[in-house]
C-alpha positions in Angstrom: -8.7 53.9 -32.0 -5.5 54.3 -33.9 -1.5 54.8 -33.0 -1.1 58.5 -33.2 2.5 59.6 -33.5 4.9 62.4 -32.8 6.6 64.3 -35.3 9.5 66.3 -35.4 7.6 69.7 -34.7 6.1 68.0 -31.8 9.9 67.3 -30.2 10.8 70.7 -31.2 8.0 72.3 -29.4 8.4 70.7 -26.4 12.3 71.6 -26.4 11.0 75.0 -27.0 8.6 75.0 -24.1 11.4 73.5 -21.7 14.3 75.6 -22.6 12.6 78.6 -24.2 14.8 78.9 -27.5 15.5 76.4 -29.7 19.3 77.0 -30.8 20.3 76.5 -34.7 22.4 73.9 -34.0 19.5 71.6 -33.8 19.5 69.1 -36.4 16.0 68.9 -37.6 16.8 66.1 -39.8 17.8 63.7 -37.4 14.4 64.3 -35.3 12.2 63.3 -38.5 14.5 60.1 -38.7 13.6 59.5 -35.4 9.9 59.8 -35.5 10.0 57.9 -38.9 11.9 55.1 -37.2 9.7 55.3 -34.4 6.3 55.5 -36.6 7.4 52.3 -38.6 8.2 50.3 -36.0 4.9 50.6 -34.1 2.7 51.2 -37.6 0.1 48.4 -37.0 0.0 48.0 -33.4 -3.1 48.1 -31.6 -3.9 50.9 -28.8 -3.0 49.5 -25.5 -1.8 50.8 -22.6 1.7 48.5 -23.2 1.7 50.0 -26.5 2.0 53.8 -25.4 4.6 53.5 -22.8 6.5 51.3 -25.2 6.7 53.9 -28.3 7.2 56.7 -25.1 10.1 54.7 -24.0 11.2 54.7 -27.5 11.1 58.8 -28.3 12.6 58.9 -24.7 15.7 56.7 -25.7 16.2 57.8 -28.9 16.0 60.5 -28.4 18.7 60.8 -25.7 21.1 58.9 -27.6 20.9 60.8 -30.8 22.9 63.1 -32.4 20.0 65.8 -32.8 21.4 68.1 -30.2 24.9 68.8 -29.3 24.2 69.2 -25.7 23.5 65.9 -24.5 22.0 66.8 -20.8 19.1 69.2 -23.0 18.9 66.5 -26.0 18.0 63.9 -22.9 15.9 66.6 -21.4 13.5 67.2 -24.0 13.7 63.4 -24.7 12.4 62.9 -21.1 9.5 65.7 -21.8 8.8 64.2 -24.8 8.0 61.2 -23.4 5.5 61.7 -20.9 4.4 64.1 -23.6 3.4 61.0 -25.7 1.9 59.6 -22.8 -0.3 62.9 -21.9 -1.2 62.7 -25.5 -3.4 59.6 -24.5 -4.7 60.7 -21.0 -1.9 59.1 -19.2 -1.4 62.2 -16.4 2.1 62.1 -15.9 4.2 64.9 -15.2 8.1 65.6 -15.3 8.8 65.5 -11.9 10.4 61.8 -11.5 14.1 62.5 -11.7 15.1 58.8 -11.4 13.3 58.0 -14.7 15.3 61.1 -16.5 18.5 59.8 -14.9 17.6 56.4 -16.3 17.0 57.7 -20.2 20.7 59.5 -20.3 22.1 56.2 -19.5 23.8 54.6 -22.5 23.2 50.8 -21.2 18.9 52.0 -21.7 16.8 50.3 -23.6 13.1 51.2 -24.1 11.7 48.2 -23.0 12.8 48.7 -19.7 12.6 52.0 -19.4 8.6 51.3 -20.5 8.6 49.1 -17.7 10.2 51.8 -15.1 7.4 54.2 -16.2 4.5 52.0 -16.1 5.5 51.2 -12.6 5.7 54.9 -11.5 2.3 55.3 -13.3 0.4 52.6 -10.9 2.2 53.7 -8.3 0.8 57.1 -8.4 -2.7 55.6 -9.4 -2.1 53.7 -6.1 -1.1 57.2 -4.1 -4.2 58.7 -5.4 -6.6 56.3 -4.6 -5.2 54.4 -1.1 -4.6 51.0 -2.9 -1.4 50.2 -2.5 -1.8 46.3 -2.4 -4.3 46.4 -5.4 -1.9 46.0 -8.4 -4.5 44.4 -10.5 -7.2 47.2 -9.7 -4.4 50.1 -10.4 -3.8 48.4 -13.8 -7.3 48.9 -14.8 -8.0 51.9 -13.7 -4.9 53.1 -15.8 -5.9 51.3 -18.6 -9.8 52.8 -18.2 -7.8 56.2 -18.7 -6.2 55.2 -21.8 -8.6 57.6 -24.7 -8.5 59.2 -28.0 -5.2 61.0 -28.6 -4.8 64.8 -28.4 -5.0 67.2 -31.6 -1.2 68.1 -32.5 -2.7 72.0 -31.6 -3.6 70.6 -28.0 0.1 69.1 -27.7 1.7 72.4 -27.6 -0.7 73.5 -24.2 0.7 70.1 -23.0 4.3 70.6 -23.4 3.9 74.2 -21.5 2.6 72.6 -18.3 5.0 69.6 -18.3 7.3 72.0 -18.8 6.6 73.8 -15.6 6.8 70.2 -13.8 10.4 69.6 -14.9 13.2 71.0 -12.4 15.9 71.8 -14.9 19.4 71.0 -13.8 22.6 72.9 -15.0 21.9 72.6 -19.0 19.6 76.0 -19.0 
């Protein structure tokens, strides 16, 4: 299985399907620097669960910190939706509903690795809601790593993006 990474129709989609316009102030050029950056740096990695929160961590953050949009509470927004939309992409079923981990991407002092780490840990702690095994750390891991599969089609992303959509409580920024 191969890396399979977001482009800069991808992010704009998912703004799209979280604010419903996408204003012409977005700078379009900035987002394919961004999934350049992003599609260099991880060219060459293998598919592992580490590996797909790391390169979600990394849209989330840099795309927060970015000068794509000039709103900075939507730019951090979409960068949030984008991320578990990355994750979706490979069967990880997260949704947009943890508020902590979208409070944690607009902070400037973020990094991705830690922010990868914060989401992993929601991520086995919902495998651990769902299935009673709460002192079963090793067991959660595998499950979510059994779920880890083939990435989505770029014309299954945009179905994706409308339901995490619905999962995000938007804030003031609408």
């Amino acid at each position: 299985m191969e890396l399979s990474f977001l482009n800069a129709s991808d992010i704009v989609k998912a703004h799209l399907a979280l604010h419903g316009k996408v204003e012409p102030t977005v700078n379009t050029s900035a987002l394919i620097k961004i999934t350049i950056v992003i599609g260099r740096k991880y060219d060459g990695f293998d598919v592992s669960l580490e590996t797909i929160f790391q390169i979600a961590a990394e849209y989330g953050v840099q795309l927060a910190h970015s000068n794509w949009h000039p709103n900075p509470d939507k730019a951090a927004e979409t960068a949030y939706l984008t991320c578990v939309l990355h994750m979706n992409r490979y069967g990880i079923d997260m949704d947009c509903s943890h508020r902590d981990l979208l409070l944690m991407i607009r902070d400037s002092w973020t990094q991705p690795n830690k922010l990868a780490v914060h989401m992993l840990k929601k991520y086995l702690n919902s495998i651990a809601a769902k299935y009673n095994q709460h002192c079963r750390t090793n067991l959660n891991f595998e499950v979510a790593d059994s779920s880890v599969r083939e990435p989505m089609h770029c014309y299954e992303l945009a179905n994706v993006a409308s339901r995490l959509a619905e999962s995000f409580k938007l804030g003031d920024s609408n």
